[in-house]
C-alpha positions as CSV (number, residue, x, y, z in Angstrom):
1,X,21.0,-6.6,15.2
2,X,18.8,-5.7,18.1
3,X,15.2,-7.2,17.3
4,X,13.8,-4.3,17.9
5,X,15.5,-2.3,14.9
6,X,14.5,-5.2,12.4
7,X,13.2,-3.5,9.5
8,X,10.1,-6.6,9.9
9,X,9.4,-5.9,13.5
10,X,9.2,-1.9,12.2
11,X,6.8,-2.7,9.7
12,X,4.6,-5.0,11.6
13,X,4.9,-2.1,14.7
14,X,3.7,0.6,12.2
15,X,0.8,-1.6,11.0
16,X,-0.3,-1.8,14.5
17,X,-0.4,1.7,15.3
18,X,-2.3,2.4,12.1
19,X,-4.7,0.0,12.6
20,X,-5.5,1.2,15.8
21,X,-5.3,4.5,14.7
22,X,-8.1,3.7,12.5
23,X,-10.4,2.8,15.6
24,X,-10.1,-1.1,14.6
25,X,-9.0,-2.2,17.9
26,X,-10.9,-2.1,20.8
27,X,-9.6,-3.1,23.7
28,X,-8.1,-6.5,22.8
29,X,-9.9,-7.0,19.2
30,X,-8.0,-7.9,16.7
31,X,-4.3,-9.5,15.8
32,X,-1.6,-9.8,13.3
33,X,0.8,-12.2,12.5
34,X,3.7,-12.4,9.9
35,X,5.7,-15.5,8.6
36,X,9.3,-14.2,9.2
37,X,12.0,-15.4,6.2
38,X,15.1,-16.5,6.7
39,X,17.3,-13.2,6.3
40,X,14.9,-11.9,9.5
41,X,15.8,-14.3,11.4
42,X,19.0,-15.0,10.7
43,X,19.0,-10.9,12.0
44,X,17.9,-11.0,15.0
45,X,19.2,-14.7,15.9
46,X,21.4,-14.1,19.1
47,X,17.9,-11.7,20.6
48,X,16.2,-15.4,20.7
49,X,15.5,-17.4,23.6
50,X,15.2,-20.8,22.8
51,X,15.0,-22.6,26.4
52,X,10.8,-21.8,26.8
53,X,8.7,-24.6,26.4
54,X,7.2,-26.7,23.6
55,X,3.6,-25.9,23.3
56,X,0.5,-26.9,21.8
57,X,-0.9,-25.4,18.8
58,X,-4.2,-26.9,18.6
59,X,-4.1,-27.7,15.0
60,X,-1.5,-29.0,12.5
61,X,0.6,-26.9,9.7
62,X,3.3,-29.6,8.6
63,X,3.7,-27.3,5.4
64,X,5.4,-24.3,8.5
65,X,7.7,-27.0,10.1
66,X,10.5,-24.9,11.6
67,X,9.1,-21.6,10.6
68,X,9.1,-18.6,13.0
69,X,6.2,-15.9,13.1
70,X,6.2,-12.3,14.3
71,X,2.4,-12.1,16.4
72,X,0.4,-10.2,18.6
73,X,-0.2,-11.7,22.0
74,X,-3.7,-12.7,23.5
75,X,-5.4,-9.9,25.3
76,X,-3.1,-7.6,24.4
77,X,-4.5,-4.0,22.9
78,X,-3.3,-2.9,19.9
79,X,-2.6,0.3,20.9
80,X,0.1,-0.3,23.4
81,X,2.2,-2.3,20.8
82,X,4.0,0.4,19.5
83,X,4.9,1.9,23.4
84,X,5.7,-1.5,24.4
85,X,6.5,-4.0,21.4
86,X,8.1,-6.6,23.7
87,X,5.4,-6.9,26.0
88,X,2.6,-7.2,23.7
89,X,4.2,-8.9,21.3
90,X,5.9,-12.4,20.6
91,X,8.1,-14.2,17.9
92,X,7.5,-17.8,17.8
93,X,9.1,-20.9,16.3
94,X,7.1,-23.7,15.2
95,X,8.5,-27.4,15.6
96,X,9.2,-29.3,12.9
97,X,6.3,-31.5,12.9
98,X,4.2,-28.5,12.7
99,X,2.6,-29.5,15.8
100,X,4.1,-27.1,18.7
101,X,5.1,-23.4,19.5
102,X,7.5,-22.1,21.3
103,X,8.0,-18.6,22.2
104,X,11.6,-17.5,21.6
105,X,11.1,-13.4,22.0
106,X,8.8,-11.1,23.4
107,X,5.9,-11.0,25.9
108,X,8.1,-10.5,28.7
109,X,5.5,-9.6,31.3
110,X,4.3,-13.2,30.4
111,X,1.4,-14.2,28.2
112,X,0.4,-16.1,25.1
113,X,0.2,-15.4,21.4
114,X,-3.1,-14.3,20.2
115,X,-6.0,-16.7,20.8
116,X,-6.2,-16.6,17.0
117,X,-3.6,-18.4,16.5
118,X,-4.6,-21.6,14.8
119,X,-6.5,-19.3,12.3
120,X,-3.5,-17.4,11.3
121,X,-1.3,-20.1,11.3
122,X,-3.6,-22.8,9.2
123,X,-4.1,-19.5,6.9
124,X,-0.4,-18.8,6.7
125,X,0.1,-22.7,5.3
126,X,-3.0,-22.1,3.1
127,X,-1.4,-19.0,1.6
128,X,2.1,-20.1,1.2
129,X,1.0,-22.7,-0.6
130,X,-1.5,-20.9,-3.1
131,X,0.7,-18.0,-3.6
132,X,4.4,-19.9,-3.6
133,X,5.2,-18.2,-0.6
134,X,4.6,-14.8,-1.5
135,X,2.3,-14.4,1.0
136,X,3.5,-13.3,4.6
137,X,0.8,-11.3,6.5
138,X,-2.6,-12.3,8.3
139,X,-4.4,-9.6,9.4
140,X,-7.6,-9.8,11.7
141,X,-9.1,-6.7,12.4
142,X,-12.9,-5.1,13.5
143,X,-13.3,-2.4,10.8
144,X,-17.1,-1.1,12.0
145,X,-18.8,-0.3,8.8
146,X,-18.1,-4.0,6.8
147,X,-19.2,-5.4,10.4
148,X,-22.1,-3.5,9.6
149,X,-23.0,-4.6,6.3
150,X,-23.1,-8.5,7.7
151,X,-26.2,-7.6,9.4
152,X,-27.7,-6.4,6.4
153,X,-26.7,-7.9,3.6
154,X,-26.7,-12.1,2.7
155,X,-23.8,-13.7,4.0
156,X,-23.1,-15.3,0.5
157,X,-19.5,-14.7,-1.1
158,X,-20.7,-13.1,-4.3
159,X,-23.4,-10.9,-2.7
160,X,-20.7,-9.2,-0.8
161,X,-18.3,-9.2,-3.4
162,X,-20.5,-7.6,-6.0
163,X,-21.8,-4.8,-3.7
164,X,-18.5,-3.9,-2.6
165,X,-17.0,-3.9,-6.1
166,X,-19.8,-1.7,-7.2
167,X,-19.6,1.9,-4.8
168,X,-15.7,2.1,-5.6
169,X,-14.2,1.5,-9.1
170,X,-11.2,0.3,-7.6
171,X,-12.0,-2.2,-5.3
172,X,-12.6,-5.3,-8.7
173,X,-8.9,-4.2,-9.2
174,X,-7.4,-4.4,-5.9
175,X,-9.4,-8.0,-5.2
176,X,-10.4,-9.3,-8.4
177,X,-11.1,-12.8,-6.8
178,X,-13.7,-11.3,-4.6
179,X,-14.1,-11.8,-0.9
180,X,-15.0,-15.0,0.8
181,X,-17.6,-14.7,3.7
182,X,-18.4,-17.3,6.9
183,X,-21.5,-17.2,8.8
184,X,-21.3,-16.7,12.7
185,X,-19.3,-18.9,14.5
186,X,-17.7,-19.0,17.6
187,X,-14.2,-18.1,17.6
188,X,-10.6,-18.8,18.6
189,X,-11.2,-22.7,18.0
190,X,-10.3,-25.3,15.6
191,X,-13.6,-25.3,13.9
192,X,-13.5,-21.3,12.2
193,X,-10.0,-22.2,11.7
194,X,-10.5,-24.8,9.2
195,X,-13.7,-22.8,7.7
196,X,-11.4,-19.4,7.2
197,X,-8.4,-21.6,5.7
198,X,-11.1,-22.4,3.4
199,X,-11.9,-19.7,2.0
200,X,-8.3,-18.4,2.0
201,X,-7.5,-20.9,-0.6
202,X,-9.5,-18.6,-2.8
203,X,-10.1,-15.4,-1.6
204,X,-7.4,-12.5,0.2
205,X,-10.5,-11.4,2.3
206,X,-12.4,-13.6,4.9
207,X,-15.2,-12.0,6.5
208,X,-16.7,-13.4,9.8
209,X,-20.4,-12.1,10.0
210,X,-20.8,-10.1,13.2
211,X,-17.4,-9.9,14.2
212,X,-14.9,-8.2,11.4
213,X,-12.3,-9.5,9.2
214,X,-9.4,-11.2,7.6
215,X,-7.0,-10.1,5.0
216,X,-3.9,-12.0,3.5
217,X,-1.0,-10.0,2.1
218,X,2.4,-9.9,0.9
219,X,3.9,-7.2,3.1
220,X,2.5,-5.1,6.1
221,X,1.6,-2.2,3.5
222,X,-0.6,-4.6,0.6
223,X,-2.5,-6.1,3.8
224,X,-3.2,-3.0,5.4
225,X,-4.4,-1.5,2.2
226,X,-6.0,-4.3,1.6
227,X,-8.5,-4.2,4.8
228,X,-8.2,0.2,4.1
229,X,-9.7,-0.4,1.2
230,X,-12.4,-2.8,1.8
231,X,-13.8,-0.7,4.7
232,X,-13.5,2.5,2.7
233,X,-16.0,0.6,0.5
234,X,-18.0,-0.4,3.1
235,X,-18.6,3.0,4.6
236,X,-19.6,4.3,1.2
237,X,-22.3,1.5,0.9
238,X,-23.6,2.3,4.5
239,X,-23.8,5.6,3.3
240,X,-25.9,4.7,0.2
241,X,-28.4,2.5,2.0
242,X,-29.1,5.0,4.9
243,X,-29.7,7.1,1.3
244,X,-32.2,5.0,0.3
245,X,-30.3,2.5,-1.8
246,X,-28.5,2.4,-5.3
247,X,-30.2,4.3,-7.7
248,X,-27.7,3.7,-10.3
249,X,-24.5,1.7,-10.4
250,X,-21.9,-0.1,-12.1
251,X,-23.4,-3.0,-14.4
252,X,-21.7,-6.4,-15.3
253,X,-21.1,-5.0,-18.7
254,X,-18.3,-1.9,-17.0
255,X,-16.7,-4.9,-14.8
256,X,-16.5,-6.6,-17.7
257,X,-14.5,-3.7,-19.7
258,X,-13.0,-2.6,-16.9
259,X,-11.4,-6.4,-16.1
260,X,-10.3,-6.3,-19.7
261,X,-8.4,-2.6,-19.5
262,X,-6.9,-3.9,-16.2
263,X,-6.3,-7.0,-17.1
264,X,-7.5,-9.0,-14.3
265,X,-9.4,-11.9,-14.1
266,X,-12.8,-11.5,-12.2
267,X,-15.0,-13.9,-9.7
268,X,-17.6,-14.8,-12.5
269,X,-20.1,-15.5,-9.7
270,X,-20.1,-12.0,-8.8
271,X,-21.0,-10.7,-11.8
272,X,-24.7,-11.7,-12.4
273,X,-27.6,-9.8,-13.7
274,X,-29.6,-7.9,-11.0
């Protein structure tokens, strides 16, 4: 099979489009990653290149020795990956150590993967651990109105997580654990790496303050919806402040009945008395 036609490289394609679509993307912002299993590459096999280069990763996963991820490439835009998938994008294989990339497809008018890449990749380990490798999609995007709400809002976990749970009913369901949020910090290093992979051990939703967000998903549609649904939250609450504020809301004793009909299990931290 042609990489190309991969039912994978599809999926992560149409995520692309639909993220940009959404007006996530500026420019460069952003990337996307996606820990491929064995029946994708076994597919697309004789499409790889393996004579490229051993490089460094700049942090260690051990736990993805020998695993190879679908990714966006650095300074490439979003919206050219679906025109031009194999120059924006890249498959990589990672050593066994855990150590080293190589590239073995894609980003054939040169380049590297995403500068981002130690993030998604110490998430990816974090995730396959905590979810038994369910867990297959990083997705980084700049959704404008949660970037927003870290200007306004404490940067504490259950600040966020209670006043996005509270404008849409939903949103406790879909992300029952909350969302986990990290001050400032400069990115594309080590440092926010470690700090994200953190928070990914118990949240699905990272935000970094000032600069946009992370989501961890089974599939290209369950992450997508995942950030969709966030920052359809989000808008509604920059909607209610530039109102004036809450006048009424949700209380802790509807989560509460509402985690017990659903039968999830919320982030007891969020749910304190206002």
């Amino acid at each position: 099979m042609k990489v190309l036609e991969a039912k994978f490289m599809q999926g992560f394609i149409r995520l692309a489009a639909e993220g940009y679509a959404k007006d996530w993307h500026e420019l460069n912002g952003g990337n996307l990653s996606y820990r491929m299993k064995e029946e994708d590459v076994t597919a697309v096999r004789d499409g790889l290149n393996f004579e490229q280069p051993w490089l460094e990763i700049g942090t260690s996963v051990p736990k993805l020795g020998s695993e190879f991820f679908l990714v966006t490439g650095s300074g490439k835009f979003f919206g050219n990956v679906e025109r031009a998938p194999e120059a924006n994008l890249a498959i990589i294989e990672i050593d066994a150590q855990g150590a080293k990339y190589r590239i073995v497809w894609g980003l054939c008018e040169g380049g590297y993967p995403t500068s981002e890449l130690p993030s998604h990749l110490m998430n990816h380990e974090v995730k396959k651990l905590a979810t038994d490798g369910v867990h297959r999609v990083i997705y980084h995007a700049h959704p404008k109105n949660l970037i927003a709400l870290t200007f306004v809002l404490p940067l504490k976990d259950e600040v966020f997580t209670r006043e996005i749970w509270e404008v849409m009913t939903e949103c406790p369901v879909v992300f029952p654990e909350g969302i986990g949020v990290l001050p400032w910090m400069v990115c594309g290093g080590r440092e926010i790496a470690v700090a994200t992979s953190e928070l990914m051990k118990k949240y699905n939703i990272a935000v970094w303050a000032h600069h946009g967000l992370f989501c961890s998903g089974a599939d290209f549609d369950r992450t997508f919806g995942l950030m969709h649904t966030v920052e359809k939250a989000a808008a509604i609450l920059v909607k209610v402040l530039s109102m004036g504020g809450k006048r009424q809301s949700i209380t802790v004793e509807n989560f509460r009945d509402l985690a017990a009909e659903f039968n999830v299990t919320l982030e007891e931290k969020a749910l304190y008395e206002k």
